[in-house]
N, C-alpha and C positions, 0 to 999 in steps of 0.2 A: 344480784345474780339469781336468788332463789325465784324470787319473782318474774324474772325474764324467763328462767328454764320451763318456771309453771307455765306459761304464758305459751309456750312454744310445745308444750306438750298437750296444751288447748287448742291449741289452734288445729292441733297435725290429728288430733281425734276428730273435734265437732266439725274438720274441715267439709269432709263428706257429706254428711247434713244438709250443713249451710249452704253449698253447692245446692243439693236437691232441692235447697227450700227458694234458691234465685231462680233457676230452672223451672219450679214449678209456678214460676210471677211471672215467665216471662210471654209476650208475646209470640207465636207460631212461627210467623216469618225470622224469628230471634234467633230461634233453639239449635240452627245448624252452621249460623253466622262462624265464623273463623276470622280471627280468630274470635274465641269466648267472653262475651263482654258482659257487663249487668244490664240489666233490661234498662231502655230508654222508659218505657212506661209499664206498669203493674197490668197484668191482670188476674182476674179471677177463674176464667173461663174452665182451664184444666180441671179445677177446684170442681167446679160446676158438672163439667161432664161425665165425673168416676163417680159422686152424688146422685146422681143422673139415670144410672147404669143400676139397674134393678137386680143383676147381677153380681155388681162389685158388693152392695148390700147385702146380698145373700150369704158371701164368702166371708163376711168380718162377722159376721153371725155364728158364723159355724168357726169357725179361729176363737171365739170370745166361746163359744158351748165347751171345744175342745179344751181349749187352755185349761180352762176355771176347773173342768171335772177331771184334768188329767194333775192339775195342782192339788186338788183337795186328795183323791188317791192317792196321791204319793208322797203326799206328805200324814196322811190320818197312818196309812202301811209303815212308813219311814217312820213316825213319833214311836208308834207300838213298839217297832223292832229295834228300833232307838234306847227306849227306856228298860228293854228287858235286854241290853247289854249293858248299859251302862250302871240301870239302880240293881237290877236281880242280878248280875255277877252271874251269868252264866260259862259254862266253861266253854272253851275255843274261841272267848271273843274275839283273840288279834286274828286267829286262823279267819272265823266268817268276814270279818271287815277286810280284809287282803283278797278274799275269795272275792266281795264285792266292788271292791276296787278293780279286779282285775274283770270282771264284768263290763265296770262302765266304760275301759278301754277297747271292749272288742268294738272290733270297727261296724258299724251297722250297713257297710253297702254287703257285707258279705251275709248279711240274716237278710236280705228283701228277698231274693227267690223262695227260699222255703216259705218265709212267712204271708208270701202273696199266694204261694198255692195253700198253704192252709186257711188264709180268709178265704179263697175262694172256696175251698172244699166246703166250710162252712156257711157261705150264702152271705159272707162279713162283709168282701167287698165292695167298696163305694157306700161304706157306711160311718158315721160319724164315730160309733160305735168300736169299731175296728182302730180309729185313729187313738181314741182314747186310750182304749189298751196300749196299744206300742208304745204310744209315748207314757204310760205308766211305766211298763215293764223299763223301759228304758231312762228313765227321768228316775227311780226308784233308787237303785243305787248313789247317787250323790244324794239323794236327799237324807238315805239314812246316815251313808256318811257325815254331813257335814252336821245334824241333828245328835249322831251319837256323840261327837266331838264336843257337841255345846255341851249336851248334859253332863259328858264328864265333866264340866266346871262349877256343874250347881253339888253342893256339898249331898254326900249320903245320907249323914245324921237328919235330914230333913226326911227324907224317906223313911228314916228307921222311925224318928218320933214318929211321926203321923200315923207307922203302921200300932207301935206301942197306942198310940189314943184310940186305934178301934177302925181306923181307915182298911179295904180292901187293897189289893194292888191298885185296880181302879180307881178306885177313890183317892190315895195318893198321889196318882197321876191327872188326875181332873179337879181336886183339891189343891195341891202344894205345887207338884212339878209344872203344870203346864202354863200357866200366870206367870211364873220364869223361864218358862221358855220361848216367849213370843218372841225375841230379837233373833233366835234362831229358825224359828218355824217363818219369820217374814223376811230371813237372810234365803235360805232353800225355798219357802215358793214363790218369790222374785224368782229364783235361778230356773225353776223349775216351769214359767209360766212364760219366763222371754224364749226357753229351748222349745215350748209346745209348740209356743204363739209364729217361729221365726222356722221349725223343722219344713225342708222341701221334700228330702228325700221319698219318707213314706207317704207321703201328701202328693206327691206326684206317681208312685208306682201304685197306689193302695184304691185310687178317687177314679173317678172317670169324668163324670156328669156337676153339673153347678150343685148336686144335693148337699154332696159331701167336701167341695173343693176346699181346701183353704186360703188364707190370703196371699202365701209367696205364689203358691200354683195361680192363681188368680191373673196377678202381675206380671208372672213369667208368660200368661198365655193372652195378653197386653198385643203383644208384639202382630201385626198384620202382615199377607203374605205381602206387598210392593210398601209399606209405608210404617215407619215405629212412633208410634206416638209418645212423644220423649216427656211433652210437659204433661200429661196424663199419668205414666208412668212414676215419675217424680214426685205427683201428686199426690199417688195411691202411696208413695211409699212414705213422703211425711204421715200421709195420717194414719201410718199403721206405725210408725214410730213415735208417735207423743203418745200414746198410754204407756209406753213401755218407760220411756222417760219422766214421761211425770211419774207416775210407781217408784222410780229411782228417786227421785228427787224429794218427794213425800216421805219417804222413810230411809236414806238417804244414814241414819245415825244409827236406824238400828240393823239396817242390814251390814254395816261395818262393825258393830259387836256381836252379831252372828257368825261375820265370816271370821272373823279375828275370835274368838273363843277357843280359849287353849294355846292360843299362839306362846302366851309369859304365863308359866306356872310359878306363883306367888310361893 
């Protein structure tokens, strides 16, 4: 029974996928067949043609710029703010982390107007730039989160030795704490690089021009005025989905002792 439930609870997730990735084999005349069959014979072609597209390349470029520098910000901001709650004991911690929580809940369709006339006020507009911020400012709060939660599990007496042997705060924290904290820093920038990598919102109200597009804007604007290219579409979207799965699946151990950190206090 366990086996069967897993089974069906695999299926009803990677169903979607698996779909796109028949869809993106199949042949042209296939794709609108009804009803939905598996392709009589494979091709490549879709494959071929978003490869093809000098502008599909452009946009996984700027998705891969953004991500990686909107990951490594918010999580270097998140580790700081992290550790001087958790090791330095400062006061208001439960008050800041509640403040912060209650942050990553405010809804972001309701900051795109202000925050589009203030890029533009600033010249930010259709700038890689721009995307990077937001999705910091916004990706910031979970990551401190889920980072201050890990390190309350790494013991203090570590902190305290090392500051007794002569360590700075720094030094403590690039010495002792941080080599313990990698299952949590690759639990949050997983989390933090599938939300860059996969954000439409600000990617659509923020970009104009192929400089700054990213990949979902990219996809979304796929679509032709008399004709939708479904196995092209399908196509772009495996291939912007296996890094993000493989990433999972490679670390896969430690980002489940990331995210589970704190859950059974010993």
């Amino acid at each position: 029974m366990r086996f069967a439930l897993l089974a069906l609870v695999l299926a009803w997730c990677a169903a979607p996928f698996l779909w796109q990735v028949v869809t993106s084999l199949k042949p042209a005349a296939e794709l609108v067949s009804l009803p939905p069959v598996l392709p009589t014979r494979l091709t490549a072609g879709h494959y071929a043609a978003v490869f093809g597209d000098p502008a599909f390349l452009r946009v996984i470029a700027n998705s891969a710029v953004v991500a990686a520098l909107s990951t490594v910000l918010s999580l270097a901001a998140g580790l700081l703010a992290a550790y001087a709650l958790s090791m330095l004991r400062l006061r208001g911690r439960r008050v800041i982390l509640v403040v912060v929580l209650g942050i990553s809940m405010f809804p972001p369709i309701a900051t795109v107007s202000p925050l589009f006339l203030v890029l533009s006020a600033l010249g930010l507009r259709d700038t890689l730039f721009a995307l990077v911020v937001v999705y910091t400012a916004f990706s910031l709060p979970l990551a401190l989160w889920l980072l201050a939660n890990f390190l309350d599990t790494i013991p203090r007496e570590l902190y305290v030795a090392a500051r007794v042997d002569g360590c700075s705060n720094f030094g403590a924290l690039r010495r002792v704490i941080l080599p313990l904290a990698a299952p949590g820093l690759l639990a949050a920038g997983l989390l933090v690089f599938i939300f860059s990598w996969n954000e439409f919102l600000f990617a659509l109200s923020f970009t104009a021009t192929e400089a700054a597009r990213t990949i979902p804007v990219g996809i979304a604007l796929f679509a032709g005025l008399h004709e939708i290219p479904y196995g092209e579409i399908a196509a772009a979207s495996v291939v912007v989905t296996m890094p993000v799965v493989v990433l999972a699946f490679a670390f896969q151990r430690r980002i489940i002792d990331g995210l589970t950190a704190g859950a059974v206090k010993g």
